[in-house]
SENUSE-129372 format. One line per 5 residues: number of its first residue (from 1); their letters; for each residue x negated, z negated, y negated of C-alpha. Coordinates in steps of 0.5 Angstrom, whole numbers, plus 500, padded with zeros to 3 digits. Example, Ala and Ser with C-alpha at 12.3 -4.5 7.8 and 13.67 -1.06 7.14 Angstrom:
BEGIN
1) AS) 475/484/509  473/486/502 $
REM end
This chain:
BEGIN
1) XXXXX) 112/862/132  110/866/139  115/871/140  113/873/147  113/866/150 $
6) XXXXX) 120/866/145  123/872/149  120/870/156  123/864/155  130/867/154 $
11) XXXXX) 129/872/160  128/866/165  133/862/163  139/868/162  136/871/169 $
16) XXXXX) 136/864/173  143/862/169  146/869/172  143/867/179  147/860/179 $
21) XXXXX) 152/862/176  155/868/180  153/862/186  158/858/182  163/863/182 $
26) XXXXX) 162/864/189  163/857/192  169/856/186  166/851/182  166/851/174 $
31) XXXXX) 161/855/172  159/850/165  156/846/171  152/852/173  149/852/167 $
36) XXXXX) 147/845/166  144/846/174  141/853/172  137/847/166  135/843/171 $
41) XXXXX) 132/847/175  128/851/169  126/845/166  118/842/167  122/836/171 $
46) XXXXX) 124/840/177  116/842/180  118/848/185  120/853/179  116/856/173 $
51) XXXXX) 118/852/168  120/855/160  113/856/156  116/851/151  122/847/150 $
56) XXXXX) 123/847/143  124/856/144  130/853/148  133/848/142  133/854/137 $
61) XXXXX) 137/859/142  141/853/143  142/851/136  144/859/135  149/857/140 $
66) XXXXX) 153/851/137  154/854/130  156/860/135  161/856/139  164/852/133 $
71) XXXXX) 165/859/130  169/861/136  173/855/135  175/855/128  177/861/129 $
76) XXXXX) 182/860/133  184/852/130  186/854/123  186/848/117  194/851/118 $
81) XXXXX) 194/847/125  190/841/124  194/840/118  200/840/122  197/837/128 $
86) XXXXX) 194/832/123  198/825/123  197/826/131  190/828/131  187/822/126 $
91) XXXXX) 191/817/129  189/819/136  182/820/134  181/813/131  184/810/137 $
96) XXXXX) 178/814/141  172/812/136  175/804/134  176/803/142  170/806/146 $
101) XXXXX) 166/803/139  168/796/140  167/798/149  160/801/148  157/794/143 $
106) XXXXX) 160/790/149  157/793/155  151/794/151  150/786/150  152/785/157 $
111) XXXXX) 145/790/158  142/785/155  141/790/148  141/787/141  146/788/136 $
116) XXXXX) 143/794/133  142/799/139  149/796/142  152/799/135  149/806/136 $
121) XXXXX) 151/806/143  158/804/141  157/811/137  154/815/142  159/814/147 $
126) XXXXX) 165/815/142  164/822/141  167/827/147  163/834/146  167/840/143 $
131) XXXXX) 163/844/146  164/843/153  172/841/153  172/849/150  169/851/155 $
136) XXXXX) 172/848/161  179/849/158  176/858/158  174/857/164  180/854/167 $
141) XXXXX) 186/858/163  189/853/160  187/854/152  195/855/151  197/849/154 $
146) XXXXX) 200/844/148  195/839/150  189/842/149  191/844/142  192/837/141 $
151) XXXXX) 186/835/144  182/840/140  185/838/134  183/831/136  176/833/138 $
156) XXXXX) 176/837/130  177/830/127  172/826/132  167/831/128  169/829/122 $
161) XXXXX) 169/821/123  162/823/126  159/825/120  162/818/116  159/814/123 $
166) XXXXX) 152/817/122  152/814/114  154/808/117  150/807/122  144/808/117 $
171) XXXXX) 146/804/112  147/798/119  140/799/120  135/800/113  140/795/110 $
176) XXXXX) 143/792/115  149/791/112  154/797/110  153/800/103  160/801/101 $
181) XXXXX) 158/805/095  155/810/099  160/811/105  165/812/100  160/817/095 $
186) XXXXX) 160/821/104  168/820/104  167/823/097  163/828/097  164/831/105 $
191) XXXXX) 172/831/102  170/835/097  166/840/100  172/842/105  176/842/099 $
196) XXXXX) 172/847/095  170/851/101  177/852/103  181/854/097  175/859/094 $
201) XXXXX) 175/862/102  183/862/103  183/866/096  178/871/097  176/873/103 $
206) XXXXX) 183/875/106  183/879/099  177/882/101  177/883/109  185/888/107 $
211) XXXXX) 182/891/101  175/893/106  180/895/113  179/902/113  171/901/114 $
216) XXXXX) 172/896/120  171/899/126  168/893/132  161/894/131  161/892/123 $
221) XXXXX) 167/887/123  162/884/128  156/883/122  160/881/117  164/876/121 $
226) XXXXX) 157/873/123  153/874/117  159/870/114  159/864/119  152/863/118 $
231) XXXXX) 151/864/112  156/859/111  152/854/116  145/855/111  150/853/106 $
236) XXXXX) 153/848/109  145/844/111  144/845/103  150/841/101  148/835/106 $
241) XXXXX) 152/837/112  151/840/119  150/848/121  156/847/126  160/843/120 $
246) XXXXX) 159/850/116  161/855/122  166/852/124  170/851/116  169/859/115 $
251) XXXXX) 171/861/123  178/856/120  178/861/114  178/867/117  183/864/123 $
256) XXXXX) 189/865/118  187/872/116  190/878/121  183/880/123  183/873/126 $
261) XXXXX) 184/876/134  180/882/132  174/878/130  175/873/136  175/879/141 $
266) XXXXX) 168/882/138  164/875/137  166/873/145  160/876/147  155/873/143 $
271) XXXXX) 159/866/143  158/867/151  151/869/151  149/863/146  153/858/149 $
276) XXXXX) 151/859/156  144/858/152  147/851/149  149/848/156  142/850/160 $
281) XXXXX) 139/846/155  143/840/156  141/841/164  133/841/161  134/834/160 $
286) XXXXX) 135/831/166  129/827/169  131/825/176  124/819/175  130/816/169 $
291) XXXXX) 136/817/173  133/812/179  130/807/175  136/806/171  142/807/175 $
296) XXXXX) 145/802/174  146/802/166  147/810/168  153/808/172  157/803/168 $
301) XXXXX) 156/807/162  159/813/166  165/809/168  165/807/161  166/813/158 $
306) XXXXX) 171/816/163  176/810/163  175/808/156  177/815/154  183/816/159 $
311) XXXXX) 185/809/157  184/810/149  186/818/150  193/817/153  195/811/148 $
316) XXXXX) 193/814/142  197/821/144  203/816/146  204/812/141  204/819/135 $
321) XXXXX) 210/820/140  207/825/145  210/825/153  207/822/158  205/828/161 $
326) XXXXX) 202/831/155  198/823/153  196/823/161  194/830/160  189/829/154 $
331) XXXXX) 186/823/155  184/826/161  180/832/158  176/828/153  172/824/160 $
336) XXXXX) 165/826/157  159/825/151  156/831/148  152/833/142  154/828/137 $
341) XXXXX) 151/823/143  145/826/143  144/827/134  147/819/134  141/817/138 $
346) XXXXX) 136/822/134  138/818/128  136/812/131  130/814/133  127/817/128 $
351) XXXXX) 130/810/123  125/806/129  131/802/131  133/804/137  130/802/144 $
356) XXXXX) 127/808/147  130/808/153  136/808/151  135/816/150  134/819/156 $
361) XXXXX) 139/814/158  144/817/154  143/824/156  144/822/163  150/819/162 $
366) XXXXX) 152/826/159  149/830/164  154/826/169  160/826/165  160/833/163 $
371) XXXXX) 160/835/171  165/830/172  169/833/166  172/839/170  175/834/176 $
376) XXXXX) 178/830/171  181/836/167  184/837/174  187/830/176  190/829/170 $
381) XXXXX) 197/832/173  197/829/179  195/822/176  202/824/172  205/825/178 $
386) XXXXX) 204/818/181  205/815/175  212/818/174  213/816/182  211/808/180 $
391) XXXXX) 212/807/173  217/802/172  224/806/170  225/801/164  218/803/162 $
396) XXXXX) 218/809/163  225/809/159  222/805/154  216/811/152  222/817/153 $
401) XXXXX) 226/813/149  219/813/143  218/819/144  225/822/142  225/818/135 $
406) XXXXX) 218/820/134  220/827/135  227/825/130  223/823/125  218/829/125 $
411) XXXXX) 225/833/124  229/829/120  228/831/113  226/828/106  227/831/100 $
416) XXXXX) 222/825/096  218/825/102  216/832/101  216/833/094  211/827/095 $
421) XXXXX) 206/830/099  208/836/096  205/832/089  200/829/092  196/835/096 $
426) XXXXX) 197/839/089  194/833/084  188/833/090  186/840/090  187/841/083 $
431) XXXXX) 183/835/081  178/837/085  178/845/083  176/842/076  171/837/078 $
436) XXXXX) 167/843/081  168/847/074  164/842/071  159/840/076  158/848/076 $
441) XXXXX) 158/848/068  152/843/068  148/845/074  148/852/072  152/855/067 $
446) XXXXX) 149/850/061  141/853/064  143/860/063  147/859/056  141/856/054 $
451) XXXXX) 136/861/055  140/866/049  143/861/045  139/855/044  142/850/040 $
456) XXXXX) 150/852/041  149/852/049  152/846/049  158/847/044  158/855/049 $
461) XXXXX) 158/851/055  164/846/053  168/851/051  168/856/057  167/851/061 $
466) XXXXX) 174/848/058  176/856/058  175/856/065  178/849/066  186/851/063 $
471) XXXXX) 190/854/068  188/849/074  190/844/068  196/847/067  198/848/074 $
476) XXXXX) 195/839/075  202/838/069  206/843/071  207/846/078  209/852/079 $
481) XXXXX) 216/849/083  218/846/077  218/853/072  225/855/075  230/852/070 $
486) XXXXX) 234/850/076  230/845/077  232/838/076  229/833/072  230/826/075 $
491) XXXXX) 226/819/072  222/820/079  220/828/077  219/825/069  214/820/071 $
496) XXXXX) 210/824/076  209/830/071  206/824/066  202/821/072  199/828/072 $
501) XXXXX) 199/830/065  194/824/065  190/826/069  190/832/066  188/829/060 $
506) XXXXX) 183/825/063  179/831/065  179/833/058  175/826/055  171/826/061 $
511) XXXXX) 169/834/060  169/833/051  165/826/052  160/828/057  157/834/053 $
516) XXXXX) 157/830/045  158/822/044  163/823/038  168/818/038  173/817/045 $
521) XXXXX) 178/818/040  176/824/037  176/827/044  183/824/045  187/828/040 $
526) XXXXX) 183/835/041  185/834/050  192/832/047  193/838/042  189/842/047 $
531) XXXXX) 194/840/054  201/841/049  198/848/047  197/850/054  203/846/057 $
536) XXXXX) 207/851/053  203/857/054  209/863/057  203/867/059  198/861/063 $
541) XXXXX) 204/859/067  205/867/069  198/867/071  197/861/074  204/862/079 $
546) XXXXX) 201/870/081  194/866/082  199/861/087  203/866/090  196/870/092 $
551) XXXXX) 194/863/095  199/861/100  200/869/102  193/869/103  194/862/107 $
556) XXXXX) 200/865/111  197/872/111  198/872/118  204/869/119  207/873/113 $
561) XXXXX) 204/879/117  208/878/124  214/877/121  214/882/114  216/877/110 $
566) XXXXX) 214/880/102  212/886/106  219/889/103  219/897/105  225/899/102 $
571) XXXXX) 232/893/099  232/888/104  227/893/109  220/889/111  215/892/115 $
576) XXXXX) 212/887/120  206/887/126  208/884/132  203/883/138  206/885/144 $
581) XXXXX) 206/879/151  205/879/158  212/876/158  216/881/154  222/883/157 $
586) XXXXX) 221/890/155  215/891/156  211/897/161  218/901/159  218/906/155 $
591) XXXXX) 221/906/147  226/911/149  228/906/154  227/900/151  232/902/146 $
596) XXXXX) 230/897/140  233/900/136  240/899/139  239/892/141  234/890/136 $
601) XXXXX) 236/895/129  229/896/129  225/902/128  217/902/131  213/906/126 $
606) XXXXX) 206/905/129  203/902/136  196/899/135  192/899/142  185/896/141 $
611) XXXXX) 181/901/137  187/906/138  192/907/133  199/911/135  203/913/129 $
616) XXXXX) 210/915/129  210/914/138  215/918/140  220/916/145  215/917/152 $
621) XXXXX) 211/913/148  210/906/153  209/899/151  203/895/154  201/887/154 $
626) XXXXX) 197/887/148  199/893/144  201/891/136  207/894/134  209/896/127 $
631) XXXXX) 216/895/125  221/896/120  228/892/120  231/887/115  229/879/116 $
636) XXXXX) 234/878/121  233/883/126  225/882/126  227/874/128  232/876/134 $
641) XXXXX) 225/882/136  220/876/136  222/871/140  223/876/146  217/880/144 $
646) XXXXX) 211/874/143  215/871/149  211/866/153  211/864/161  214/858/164 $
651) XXXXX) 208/853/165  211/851/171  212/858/174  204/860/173  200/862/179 $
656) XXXXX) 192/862/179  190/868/181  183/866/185  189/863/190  192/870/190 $
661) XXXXX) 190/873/197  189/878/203  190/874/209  192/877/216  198/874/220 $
666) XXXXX) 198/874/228  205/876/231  207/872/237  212/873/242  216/868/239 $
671) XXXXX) 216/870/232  222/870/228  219/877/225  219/880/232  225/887/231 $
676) XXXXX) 225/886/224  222/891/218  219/889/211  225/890/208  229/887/212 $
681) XXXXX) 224/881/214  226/879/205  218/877/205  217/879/198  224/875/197 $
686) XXXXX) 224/868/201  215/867/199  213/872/195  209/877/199  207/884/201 $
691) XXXXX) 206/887/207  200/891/207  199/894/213  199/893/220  194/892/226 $
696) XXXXX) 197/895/232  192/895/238  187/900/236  191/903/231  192/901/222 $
701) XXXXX) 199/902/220  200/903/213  206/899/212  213/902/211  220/901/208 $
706) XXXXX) 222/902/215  216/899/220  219/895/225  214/890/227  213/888/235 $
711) XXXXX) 209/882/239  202/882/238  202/885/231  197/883/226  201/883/219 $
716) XXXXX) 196/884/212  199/880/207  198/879/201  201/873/196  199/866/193 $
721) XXXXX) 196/862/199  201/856/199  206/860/200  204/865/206  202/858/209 $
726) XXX) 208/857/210  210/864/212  205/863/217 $
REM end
């Protein structure tokens, strides 16, 4: 590797990307477009600059830059969301990648492709790019609406459809046909992987993290949350799957741990630099010669894109029972192609089945799209406008009407729905746990026994392997639920405890029988008396509930610490951490102020302002947006402190600060204003805004309470745009 050409590179890159960028700024346009302009001009295809040495150094920081961006991402999307977001966001990206599918093989017969490049071009354009909606939601503030964590759940879930479509689509083209077999054997394996990944990480890493809190200052947080992101993704590519794959499963990790704000604060800044690194390398492809000789295909397929994704977008939001508003709001979003576009198209390169053309093309209609993205984010609510304006009221009945049974049904409980899933999530874990006992016994465990015990290896292997297997086969028959005496045992509990006991056993056989070929019978009766000895083991059932218990508290960690449940201090007293919002209603005051513990019964024992930690604040102490405040009450109290203190800002009421400005006001003769005063003139009350000085001939006035205001008087004010608009 040249590492001068590697540094130089980089440097006129960042350097050209910072000089468009802050022009980007300047003329108010979204600076992810800054970026890809900022790529264009660096790259060999625009001849009035230097371009980079070697665009293969730029692909490696733009790889740095995707692991860091979905890392990013997962911190701030946990398992804990998708699960919940889940039903939504799998429907909705299904209807999304089966719809834009079937449009892209169309239009690709219509552009006289064959059937094989019109099928990859289906999975290129039914792909919307993670990346860039991340980054135009930063940009744009608006990664606390409702509807962009839908769309990033939805955008989560494409993922994972991706790697599935990539399987198929090689067996499409080597086979031509599917191989079921092998689509089932990815399902299967990329399942297990995440499984695996989730239970070892969610158990051991909030552990570690709150056992090592005291030495993780900003700087040391940072390496470990890094060296942890990577070596995940290195991991992620040796198990068959992709760098960003692995990021993004450690960054949902961590997301549930309470050092989750704390890592996201830390790693922004390299999330900054290598994403910006990412989206200057998507403007390095741009070829002008592509793009005039063959607009047209670009064209159609631009508009492809951007209808079928609001089409496909917003009823796939609609019919899982999400508002109009909301549907409007996420098909509009997901408007464009990205990085699995490009991998999907490199597979079929290198598989020699795709039309060469098609590539550049592709990374045209991405260019486009993603410039267009912004807009479209923008457009969604006054599309909604007019569709709320024009929409039919039976029809507009008929989607509230929809959405108010969704959201019943969502509510409503059902005891034996939950006990169900509750069954069925526990089979699923536990089975999967006691597959990769196995698999690590044999591929690991067997080779180093063997080196010290020779021929006993096996009989060695099979007896720790079941050793280690009998608490998750405990936890498989009997859940921890069921240990309580008070729990009823109806014929459906009986059958499912015997559907699990089966299965239970057949891990047994499956584990005895591989090792040594005795007889299945033989097998059966050692897995039947071993399963009745562990069924009534006092002592596994206590272990496997306390291995249980730390797993959902480590899950809910950061749940747990906000509200301060089983974080008892004394009888019915819990300490908890609760993060202090823009919108509190005592925030700014000072505690004796405040007065919490009066209207609260609570009692604030610590203050956490960044790096700073106040013990026992006294009563002079303030309270700042951002500010964790430790505090003790029971259950009660805390739940009536926390909706007032995590308190949020109506949507409908937010003002964007780059309209908020300092404009000046000429006074004429006629003015109503004329004899009237700051405070009499009620401008603050009538249009938000401030009077900051006056212009009087020759003379500045500072402005005040009492200034009375005369024909020819030039007022500074400051306020929001529109409204001084109407002022003036």
């Amino acid at each position: 590797m040249n590492v001068e050409g590697l540094i130089s590179d980089l440097a006129f890159i960042l350097l050209l990307g910072a000089i468009v960028t802050v022009l980007f700024k300047w003329i108010k346009q979204p600076v992810v477009l800054g970026y890809i302009v900022a790529g264009f001009l660096a790259s060999p295809h625009f001849e009035y600059l230097p371009s980079v040495t070697t665009e293969e150094n730029i692909d490696f920081w733009a790889q740095i830059g995707i692991v860091v961006l979905l890392f990013s991402l997962g911190l701030e999307f946990s398992f804990k969301k998708l699960v919940n977001s889940g039903g939504s966001a799998i429907v909705t990206a299904l209807i999304i990648v089966s719809g834009m599918m079937c449009a892209g093989f169309a239009v690709g017969h219509l552009l006289d492709f064959n059937s094989i490049n019109s099928l990859f071009l289906g999975g290129m354009l039914s792909m919307s790019s993670t990346t860039i909606i991340i980054k135009a939601f930063n940009d744009m503030g608006l990664r606390q609406r409702k509807f962009a964590s839908l769309v990033l759940a939805v955008l989560i879930v494409e993922d994972l459809f991706a790697v599935l479509m990539m399987v198929l689509l090689s067996s499409i083209a080597i086979n031509n046909s599917v191989e079921g077999s092998e689509l089932l054997y990815s399902v299967g394996k990329l399942m297990f992987f995440l499984i695996i990944w989730f239970l070892v990480g969610v158990y051991v890493l909030p552990s570690l993290l709150w056992s090592l809190r005291r030495f993780l200052n900003s700087e040391t947080l940072l390496v470990v949350a890094m060296g942890l992101c990577l070596g995940m993704a290195v991991f992620s590519v040796y198990c068959g799957f992709s760098l960003a794959l692995g990021a993004f499963v450690m960054g949902s990790i961590l997301a549930g741990t309470s050092f989750a704000e704390r890592i996201e604060h830390v790693v922004t800044p390299v999330k900054d630099l290598f994403g910006a690194v990412f989206f200057i390398s998507v403007g390095m492809m741009v070829q002008p010669q592509i793009l005039a000789q063959y607009w047209l295909p670009i064209l159609v397929l631009s508009s492809v894109v951007i209808v079928g994704m609001i089409v496909f977008g917003t009823a796939g939001m609609l019919i899982t029972g999400q508002s109009l508003k909301v549907a409007i709001q996420s098909g509009f979003s997901l408007t464009q192609i990205g990085e699995f576009a490009f991998i999907i198209a490199t597979l079929g390169m290198s598989l020699n089945v795709l039309d060469s053309t098609i590539y550049p093309i592709v990374v045209a209609v991405s260019v486009i799209t993603t410039f267009t993205t912004p807009y479209f984010i923008k457009m969604a609510t006054p599309a909604y406008d007019f569709l709320e304006r024009h929409l039919p009221k039976k029809l507009h009945f008929l989607i509230d009407r929809y959405q108010k049974e969704a959201d019943k049904s969502l509510t409503r409980p059902n005891p034996w729905k939950e006990a169900l899933k509750k069954y069925l999530w526990r089979t699923i874990l536990y089975s999967i746990v006691l597959l990769a006992i196995d698999i690590c016994a044999k591929q690991f465990m067997h080779s180093y026994i063997q080196d010290f015990s020779g021929e006993w290896a096996r009989l060695l292997t099979l007896a720790l392997t079941l050793i280690v297997m009998s608490p998750f086969l405990l936890a498989l028959m009997l859940p921890v639920s069921l240990y309580n005496s008070s729990s009823k045992w109806g014929v459906p509990t009986i059958v499912l405890t015997i559907f699990r006991f089966g299965i239970a056993l057949f891990f047994v056989v499956r584990t005895i029988t591989s090792w040594y070929s005795a007889r299945v019978g033989l097998s059966v009766a050692i897995a039947v008396i071993l399963l009745i000895a562990l069924y009534f083991s006092k002592r596994l059932r206590e272990s496997m509930g306390r291995i249980e218990n730390k797993f959902i508290d480590n899950l809910n960690e950061r749940e747990l610490r906000r509200s301060g449940k089983k974080n008892a201090v004394v009888h019915d007293l819990h300490q908890a951490y609760i993060t202090i919002s823009s919108a509190c209603s005592f925030v700014g005051e000072r505690l004796m102020d405040s007065d919490l513990r009066k209207r609260y019964g609570v009692n604030v024992v610590s203050i956490q302002r960044g790096q700073e930690f106040i013990p026992i604040p006294n009563g002079r102490t303030r309270l700042y947006p951002g500010d964790i405040i430790g505090v003790i009450g029971t259950d009660d109290e805390l739940a009536r402190l926390l909706p007032d203190a995590e308190a949020q800002r109506d949507e409908q009421n937010h003002v964007d600060a780059s309209k908020f400005t300092l404009t000046h006001i000429l006074l004429s003769p006629n003015s109503p204003l004329i004899n009237k005063t700051p405070r009499s003139s009620q401008l603050r009350d009538n249009f938000e805004a401030l009077v900051v000085a006056v212009d009087r001939g020759d003379e500045h006035i500072d402005s005040q309470p009492d200034l009375v205001f005369q024909p020819g008087d030039i007022l500074w004010v400051v306020g929001d745009q529109s409204k001084i608009a109407k002022l003036k």
